[in-house]
N, C-alpha and C positions, 0 to 999 in steps of 0.2 A: 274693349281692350284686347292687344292680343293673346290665347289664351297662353302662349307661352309664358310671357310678361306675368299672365294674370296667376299662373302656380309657381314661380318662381318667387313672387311677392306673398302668396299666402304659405309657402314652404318658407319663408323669414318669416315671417309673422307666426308660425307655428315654435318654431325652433326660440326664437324670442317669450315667446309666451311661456315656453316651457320651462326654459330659463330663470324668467322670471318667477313661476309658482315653485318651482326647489327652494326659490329663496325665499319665499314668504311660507313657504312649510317650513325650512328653519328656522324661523325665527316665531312662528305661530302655531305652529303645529295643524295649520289647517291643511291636506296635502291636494298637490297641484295639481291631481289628475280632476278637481269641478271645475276650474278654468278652461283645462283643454276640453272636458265635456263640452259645457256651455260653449265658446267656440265653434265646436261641431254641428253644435243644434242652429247657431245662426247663421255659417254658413250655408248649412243644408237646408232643413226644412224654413227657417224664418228668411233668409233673403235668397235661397235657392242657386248661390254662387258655385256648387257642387253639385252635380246631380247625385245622387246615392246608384242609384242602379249601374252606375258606370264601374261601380268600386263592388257592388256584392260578386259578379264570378271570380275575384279575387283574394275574397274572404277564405277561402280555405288553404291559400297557397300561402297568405299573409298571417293566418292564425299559428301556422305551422313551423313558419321561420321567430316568430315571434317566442310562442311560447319554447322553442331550443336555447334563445339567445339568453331569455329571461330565466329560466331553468339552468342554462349551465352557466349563469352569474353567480347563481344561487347555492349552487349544489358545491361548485368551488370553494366556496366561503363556510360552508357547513362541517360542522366538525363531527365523523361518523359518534360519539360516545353520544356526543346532543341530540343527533338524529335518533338515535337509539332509544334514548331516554324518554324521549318526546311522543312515540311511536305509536305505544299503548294505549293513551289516550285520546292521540291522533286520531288512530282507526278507531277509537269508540265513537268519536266527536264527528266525525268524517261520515260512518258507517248510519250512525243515529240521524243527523243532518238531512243525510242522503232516503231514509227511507220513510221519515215524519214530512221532509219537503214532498215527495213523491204522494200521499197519503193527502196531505192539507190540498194538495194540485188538485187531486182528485174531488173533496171535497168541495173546495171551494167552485169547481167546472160545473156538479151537480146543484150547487147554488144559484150559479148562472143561469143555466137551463130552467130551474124554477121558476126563475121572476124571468123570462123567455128574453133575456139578453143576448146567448146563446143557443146555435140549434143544438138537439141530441147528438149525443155521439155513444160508439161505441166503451166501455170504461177503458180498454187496451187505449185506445186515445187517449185519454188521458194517463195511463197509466206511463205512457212514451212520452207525453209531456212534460210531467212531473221527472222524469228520469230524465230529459235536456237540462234543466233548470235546476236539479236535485244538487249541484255541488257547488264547492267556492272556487273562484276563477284562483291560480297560481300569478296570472298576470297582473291584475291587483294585487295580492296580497303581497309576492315578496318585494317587489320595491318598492312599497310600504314601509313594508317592516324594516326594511334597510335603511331606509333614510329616516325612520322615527325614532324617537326615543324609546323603545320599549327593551321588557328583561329576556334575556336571551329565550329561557324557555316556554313564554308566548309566543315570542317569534317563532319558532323552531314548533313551537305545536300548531301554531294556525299554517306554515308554512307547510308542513307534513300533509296536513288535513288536506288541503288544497290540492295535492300533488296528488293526495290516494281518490281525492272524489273524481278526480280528472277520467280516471280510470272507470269510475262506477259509468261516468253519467257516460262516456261513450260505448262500452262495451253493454249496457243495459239499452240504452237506444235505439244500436243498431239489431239487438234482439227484439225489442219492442217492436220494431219495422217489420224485419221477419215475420212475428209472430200476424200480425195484424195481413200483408200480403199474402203471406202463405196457408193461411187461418189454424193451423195446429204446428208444434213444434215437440224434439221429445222433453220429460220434464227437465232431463239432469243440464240441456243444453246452455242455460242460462251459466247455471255454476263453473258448467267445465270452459265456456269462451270466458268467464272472467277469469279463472286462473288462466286458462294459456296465453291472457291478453297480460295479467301479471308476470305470471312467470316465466313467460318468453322475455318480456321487456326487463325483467334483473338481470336474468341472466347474460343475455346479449348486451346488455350492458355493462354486465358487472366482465365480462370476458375483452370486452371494447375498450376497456378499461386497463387492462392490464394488458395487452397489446400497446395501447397507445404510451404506455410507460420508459420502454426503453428508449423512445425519440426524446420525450423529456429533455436530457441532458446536451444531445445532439441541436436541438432548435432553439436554446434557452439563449436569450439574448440577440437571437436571429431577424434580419429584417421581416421574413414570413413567420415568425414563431406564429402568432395570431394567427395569421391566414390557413395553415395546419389544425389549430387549434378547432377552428369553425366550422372546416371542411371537413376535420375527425368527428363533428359531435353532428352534424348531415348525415352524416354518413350510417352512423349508430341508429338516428333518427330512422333513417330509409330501411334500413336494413330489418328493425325489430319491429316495425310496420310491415313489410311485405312478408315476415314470419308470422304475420298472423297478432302480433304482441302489442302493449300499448307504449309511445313512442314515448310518449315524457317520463314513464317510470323508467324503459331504458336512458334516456339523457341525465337523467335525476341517479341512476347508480352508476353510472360512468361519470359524471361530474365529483361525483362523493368519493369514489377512490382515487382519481386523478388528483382533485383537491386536500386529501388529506394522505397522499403518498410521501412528502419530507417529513412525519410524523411517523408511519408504518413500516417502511423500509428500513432506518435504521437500524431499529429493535430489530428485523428479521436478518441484515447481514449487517454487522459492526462495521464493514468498508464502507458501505453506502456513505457519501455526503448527500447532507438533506440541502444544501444548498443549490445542488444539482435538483430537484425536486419540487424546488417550490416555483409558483406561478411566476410565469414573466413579467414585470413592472409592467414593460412598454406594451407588452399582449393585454394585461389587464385593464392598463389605461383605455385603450383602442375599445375593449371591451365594454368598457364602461360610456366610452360617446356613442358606440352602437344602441345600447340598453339606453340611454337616453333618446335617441331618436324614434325608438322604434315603440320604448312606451306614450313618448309624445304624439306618435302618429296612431297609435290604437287608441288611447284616447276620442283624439279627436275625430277617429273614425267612428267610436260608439256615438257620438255627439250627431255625427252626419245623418246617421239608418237611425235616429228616432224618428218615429211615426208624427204623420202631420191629423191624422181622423182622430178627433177627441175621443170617440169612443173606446178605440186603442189604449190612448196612451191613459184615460182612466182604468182598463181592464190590468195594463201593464204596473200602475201604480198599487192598486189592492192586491196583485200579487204579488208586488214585493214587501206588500207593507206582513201578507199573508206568511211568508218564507221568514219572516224577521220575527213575527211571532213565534213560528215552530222552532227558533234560535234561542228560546228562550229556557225551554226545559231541556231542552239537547243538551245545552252550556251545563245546564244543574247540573246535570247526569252523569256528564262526561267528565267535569271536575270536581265528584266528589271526593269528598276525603283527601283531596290535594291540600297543598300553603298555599291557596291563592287570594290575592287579596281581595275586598269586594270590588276596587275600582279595577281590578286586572280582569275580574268577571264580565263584568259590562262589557270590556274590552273586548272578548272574546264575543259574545254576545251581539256584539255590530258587525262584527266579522263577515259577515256574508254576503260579501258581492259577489253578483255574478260576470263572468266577461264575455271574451269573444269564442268560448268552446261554446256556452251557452247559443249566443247566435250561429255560428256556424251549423251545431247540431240540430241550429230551427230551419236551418234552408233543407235540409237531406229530407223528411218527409217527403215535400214537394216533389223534391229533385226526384225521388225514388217512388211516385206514382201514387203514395197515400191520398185517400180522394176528401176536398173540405180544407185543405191544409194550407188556404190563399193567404189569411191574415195570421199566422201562428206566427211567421218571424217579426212582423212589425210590433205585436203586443210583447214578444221575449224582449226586444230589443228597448222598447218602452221600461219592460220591469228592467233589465240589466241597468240601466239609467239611473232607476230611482233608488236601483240597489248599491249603486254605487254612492248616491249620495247622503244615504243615510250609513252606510259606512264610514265616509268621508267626515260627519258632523260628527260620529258618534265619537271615530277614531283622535278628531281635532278635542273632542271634552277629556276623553277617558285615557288616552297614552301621557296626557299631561300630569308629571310626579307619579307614573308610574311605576313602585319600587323597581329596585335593578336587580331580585331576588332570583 
């Protein structure tokens, strides 16, 4: 067939399929992203209709536009009090997640190596491992949460958590790399590139933010509203990235002020119309078939880069099943003393899939000279799979009669 023909036919086939699993997420609660998996796996590895390696140099370019688009849907819709509220035990849940997964990584490597499944490595290997894999994807989680039945402040806590570990597991990473090629680093380096990768990215964001404010009223209802809108949040992106900073907690504070400016402006100047303010129908809509495609196509692209070597994709399965265990006292920890109900626990408790920051953050070893590091994306990419699917069942049981508390 020709190959034109042949991705024009699997690009409707995709778009349909996607389609189709919103609608049996509402109606089932089972959500549509284990269809586009599944999918993935049997165009790629089971009838080879894709090659994968054609699509990995472009995983970091497609991780990037992805997680902007999915992040400033998100961040729109968010209302800063909930963000607020939600925060504390975000970063506890986030913070804990992050550093028992990193911990269990390690363990469980040292497991490997025992029963000589794995050769030795150094523990900083593992140590860089465990910190790829250490957090919850943002691109799973919020539209999820968005198209599920759940209470606003699970949403809004698993959604936070997701967005802060985004943060840990890159800025931890790429010091892990460091540390391992350069073989010593000073000690405070770690602390202080994760704040300046925080603190660049609110900032520059939060400034991005209130620059982008006066067009507002100027583009609302405009044929390019959207097309501003997309090319202001690239922009924020690019910018608090080459400062050094981490790009989605800037999109993530410039969406939050943008999004809830027909709320804070008035209070601050009684002339303000909040009508002037609020998001553009037409932008939002446009908005919203972008964030469909572009979740339908990450999907299906985790579905393509699963590994075909059984040994793989078993190493990749006991670590997620490994990461879903250490989900389990983190969840206690972090909601005690909360209203939460036990079915909301669980809830929280499945929560842990991994995405595509995970894989992307499994090619840079390689890319960047670490030696031994041939099969490390194929088994991340194995566990992100499985971690998605056991979110996917857990989230299909447990958001079902979810109070709305």
């Amino acid at each position: 067939m020709d190959p034109v023909v042949q991705m024009a036919l699997m690009l409707a086939a995709l778009l349909l399929l996607g389609a189709l699993g919103e609608f049996i997420f509402s109606r089932t609660g089972v959500p549509d992203m284990i269809w586009l998996v599944v999918a993935g796996i049997v165009a790629g590895p089971v009838f080879k209709w894709v090659k994968p390696e054609t699509l990995t140099p472009a995983l970091p370019f497609f991780g990037a536009i992805a997680l902007i688009v999915i992040l400033l849907g998100g961040g729109l819709k968010f209302r800063i009090a909930d963000v607020a509220a939600a925060a504390p035990r975000a970063l506890t849940l986030g913070l804990l997640t992050f550093l028992l997964s990193v911990f269990a990584t390690c363990i469980f490597a040292l497991a490997l190596i025992k029963l000589g499944i794995i050769k030795p490595n150094p523990l900083e290997i593992f140590i860089m491992i465990g910190a790829i894999i250490g957090g919850t994807s943002a691109l799973v989680i919020i539209p999820t949460m968005a198209g599920g039945k759940v209470s606003e402040r699970v949403a809004r806590l698993l959604e936070v958590e997701s967005c802060v570990t985004d943060a840990l597991c890159v800025v931890v990473t790429l010091v892990m790399i460091d540390i391992i090629l350069k073989g010593t680093v000073n000690a405070a380096y770690p602390v202080l590139a994760l704040a300046q990768a925080a603190g660049f990215g609110l900032a520059i964001g939060a400034v991005g933010g209130l620059i982008y404010l006066p067009l507002m009223p100027l583009i609302k209802g405009k044929g390019h509203a959207y097309t501003v809108l997309i090319a202001w949040f690239l922009i924020i992106y690019g910018a608090v990235t080459l400062a050094g900073g981490n790009g989605a907690l800037g999109v993530l504070a410039c969406a939050l002020l943008v999004g809830n400016a027909a709320d804070l402006l008035p209070r601050l100047y009684k002339k303000i119309e909040a009508s002037d303010f609020r998001n553009d129908d037409t932008a939002m809509a446009i908005h919203s078939q972008l964030t469909f495609f572009i979740k339908s196509f990450f999907f299906f692209l985790i579905g393509l880069l699963f590994p075909t070597e059984p040994k793989l994709i078993i190493i990749g399965a006991a670590l997620a099943l490994v990461l879903a265990a250490v989900r389990i006292p983190t969840t206690r920890l972090s909601l005690w003393g909360g209203d939460f109900s036990p079915r909301q626990q669980k809830l929280v408790m499945v929560s842990l899939p991994r995405g595509l920051a995970a894989g992307v953050l499994s090619t840079m070893p390689l890319y960047r000279g670490v030696p031994g590091m041939e099969n490390l994306a194929p088994v991340v990419f194995s566990m992100i799979v499985f971690s998605i699917l056991i979110f996917a069942a857990g989230f299909a049981i447990f958001s079902r009669y979810d109070p709305v508390g």
